[in-house]
C-alpha positions as CSV (number, residue, x, y, z in Angstrom):
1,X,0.0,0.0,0.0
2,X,1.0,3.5,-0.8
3,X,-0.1,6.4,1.2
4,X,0.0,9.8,-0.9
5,X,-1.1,13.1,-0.9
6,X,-0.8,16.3,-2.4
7,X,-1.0,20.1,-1.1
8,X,-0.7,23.6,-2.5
9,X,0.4,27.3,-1.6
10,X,0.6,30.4,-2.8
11,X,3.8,32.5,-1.6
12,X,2.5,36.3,-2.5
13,X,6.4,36.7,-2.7
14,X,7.7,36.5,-6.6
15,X,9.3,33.6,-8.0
16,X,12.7,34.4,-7.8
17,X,12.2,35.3,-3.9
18,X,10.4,32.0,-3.0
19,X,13.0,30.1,-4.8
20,X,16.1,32.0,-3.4
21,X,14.4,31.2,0.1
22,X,13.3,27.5,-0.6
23,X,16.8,26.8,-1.5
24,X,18.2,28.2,1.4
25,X,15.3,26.9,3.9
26,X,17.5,23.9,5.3
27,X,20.6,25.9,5.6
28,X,19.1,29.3,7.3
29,X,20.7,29.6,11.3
30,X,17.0,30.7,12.1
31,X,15.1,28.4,10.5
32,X,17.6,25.3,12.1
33,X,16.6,27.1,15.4
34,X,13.2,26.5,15.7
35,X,10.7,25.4,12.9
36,X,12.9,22.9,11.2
37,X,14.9,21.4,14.5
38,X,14.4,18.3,13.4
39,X,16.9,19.0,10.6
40,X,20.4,17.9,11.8
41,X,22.6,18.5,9.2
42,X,22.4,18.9,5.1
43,X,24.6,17.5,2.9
44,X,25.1,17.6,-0.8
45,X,26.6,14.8,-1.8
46,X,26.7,15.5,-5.3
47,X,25.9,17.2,-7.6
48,X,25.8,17.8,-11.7
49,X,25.0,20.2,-14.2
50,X,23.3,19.0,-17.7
51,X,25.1,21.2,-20.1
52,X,22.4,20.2,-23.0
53,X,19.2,21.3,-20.7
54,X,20.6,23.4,-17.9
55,X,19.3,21.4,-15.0
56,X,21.1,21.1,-11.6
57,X,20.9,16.6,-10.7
58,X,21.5,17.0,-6.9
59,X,20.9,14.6,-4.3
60,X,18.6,16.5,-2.3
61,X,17.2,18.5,-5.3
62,X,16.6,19.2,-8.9
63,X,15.9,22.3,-10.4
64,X,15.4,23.7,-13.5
65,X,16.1,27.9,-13.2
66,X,15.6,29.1,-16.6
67,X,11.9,28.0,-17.1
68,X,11.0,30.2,-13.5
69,X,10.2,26.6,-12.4
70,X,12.0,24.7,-9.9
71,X,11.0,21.0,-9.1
72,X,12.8,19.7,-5.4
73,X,13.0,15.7,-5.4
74,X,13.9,14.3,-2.1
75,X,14.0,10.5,-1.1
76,X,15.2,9.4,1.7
77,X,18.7,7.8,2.6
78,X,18.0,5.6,5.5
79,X,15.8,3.1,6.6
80,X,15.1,2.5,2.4
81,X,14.2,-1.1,3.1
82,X,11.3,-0.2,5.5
83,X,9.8,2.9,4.6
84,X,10.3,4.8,1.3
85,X,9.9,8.1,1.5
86,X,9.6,10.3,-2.3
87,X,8.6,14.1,-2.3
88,X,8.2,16.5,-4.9
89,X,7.7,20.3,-4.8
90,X,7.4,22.5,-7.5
91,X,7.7,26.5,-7.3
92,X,6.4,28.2,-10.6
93,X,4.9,32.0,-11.0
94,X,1.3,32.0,-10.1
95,X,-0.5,32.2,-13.0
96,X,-3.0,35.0,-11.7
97,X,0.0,37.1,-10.4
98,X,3.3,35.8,-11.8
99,X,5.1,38.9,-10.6
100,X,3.8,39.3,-6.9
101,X,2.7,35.6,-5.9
102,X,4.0,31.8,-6.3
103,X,2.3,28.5,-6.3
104,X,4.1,25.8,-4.6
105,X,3.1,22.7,-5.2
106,X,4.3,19.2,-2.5
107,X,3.6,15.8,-3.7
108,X,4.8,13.2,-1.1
109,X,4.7,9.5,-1.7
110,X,5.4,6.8,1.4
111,X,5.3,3.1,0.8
112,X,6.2,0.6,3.8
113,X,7.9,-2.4,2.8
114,X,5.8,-5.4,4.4
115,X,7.8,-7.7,6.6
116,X,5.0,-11.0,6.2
117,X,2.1,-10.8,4.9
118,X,0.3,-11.3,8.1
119,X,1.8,-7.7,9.1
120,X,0.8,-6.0,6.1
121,X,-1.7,-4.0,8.7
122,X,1.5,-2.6,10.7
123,X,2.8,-1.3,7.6
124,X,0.3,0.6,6.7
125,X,-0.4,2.3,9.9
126,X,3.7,2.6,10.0
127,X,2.6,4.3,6.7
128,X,-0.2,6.5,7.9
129,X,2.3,7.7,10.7
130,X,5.0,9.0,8.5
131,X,2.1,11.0,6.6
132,X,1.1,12.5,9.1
133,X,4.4,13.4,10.6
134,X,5.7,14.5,6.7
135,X,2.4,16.7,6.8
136,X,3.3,18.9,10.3
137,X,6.6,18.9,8.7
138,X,5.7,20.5,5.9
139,X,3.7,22.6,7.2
140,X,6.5,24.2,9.3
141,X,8.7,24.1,6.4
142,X,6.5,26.8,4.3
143,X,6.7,28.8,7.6
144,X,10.7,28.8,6.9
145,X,10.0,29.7,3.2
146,X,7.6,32.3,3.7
147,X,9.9,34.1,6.8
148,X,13.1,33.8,4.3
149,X,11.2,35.5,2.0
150,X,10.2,38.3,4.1
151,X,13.6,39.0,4.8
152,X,15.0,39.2,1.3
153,X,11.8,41.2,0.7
154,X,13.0,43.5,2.8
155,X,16.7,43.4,1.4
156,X,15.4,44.1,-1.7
157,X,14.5,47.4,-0.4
């Protein structure tokens, strides 16, 4: 069984600004602080650029810049044999306001690997509780986002 979801935001930041801050939400000393403690350290263990379509492979993202669309694929590294963990957020101009706002855009994917059939039920409430932790998360990781953001906003000035 596979327990997914989706979710959506608008940033009323611009692109660039919601970008410049999601890429810098893991790494920020106030963000580490508080919203995202449970972030211990981030690591980029590597990293290539496709000369032929401009992307950025990394481990803990991809991104395409020159579109003013940037797609984040993370997966997790440990505990892959029990619980697979795949999200994917997408930042892109809002279409109504493409210079003021941005849609963001999380799809997250968990799949528990069964141990016996007979414990397929434990995997899926092993499942539903990584959901549901991903999901407060997340939540406080568009806090991080949007406070970045405010602070460049007010760079920019």
């Amino acid at each position: 069984m596979v327990v997914s979801y989706t979710q959506e935001h608008v940033y009323r930041h611009p692109w660039h600004r919601v970008t410049a801050a999601a890429w810098r939400k893991f790494t920020d000393a106030d963000a580490r602080a508080a919203p995202l403690s449970h972030i211990l350290e981030v690591h980029t263990l590597s990293r290539r650029v496709d000369a032929g379509s401009g992307r950025i492979d990394a481990v803990r993202a991809i991104a395409g810049r020159a579109a003013r669309a940037m797609r984040v694929v993370s997966r997790n590294a440990n505990l892959r044999a029990l619980v697979h963990v795949e999200e994917t957020c997408s930042y892109r101009p809002h279409p109504e306001r493409p210079d003021e706002w941005t849609l963001f855009r999380q799809e997250t994917s968990i799949r528990c690997a069964p141990l016996a059939a007979v414990a397929a039920w434990a995997a899926e409430m092993v499942e539903r509780r990584c959901a549901e932790r991903f999901r407060q998360n997340a939540s406080q990781g568009r806090e991080v986002v949007e406070t970045i953001c405010e602070r460049l906003a007010l760079a920019d000035h």
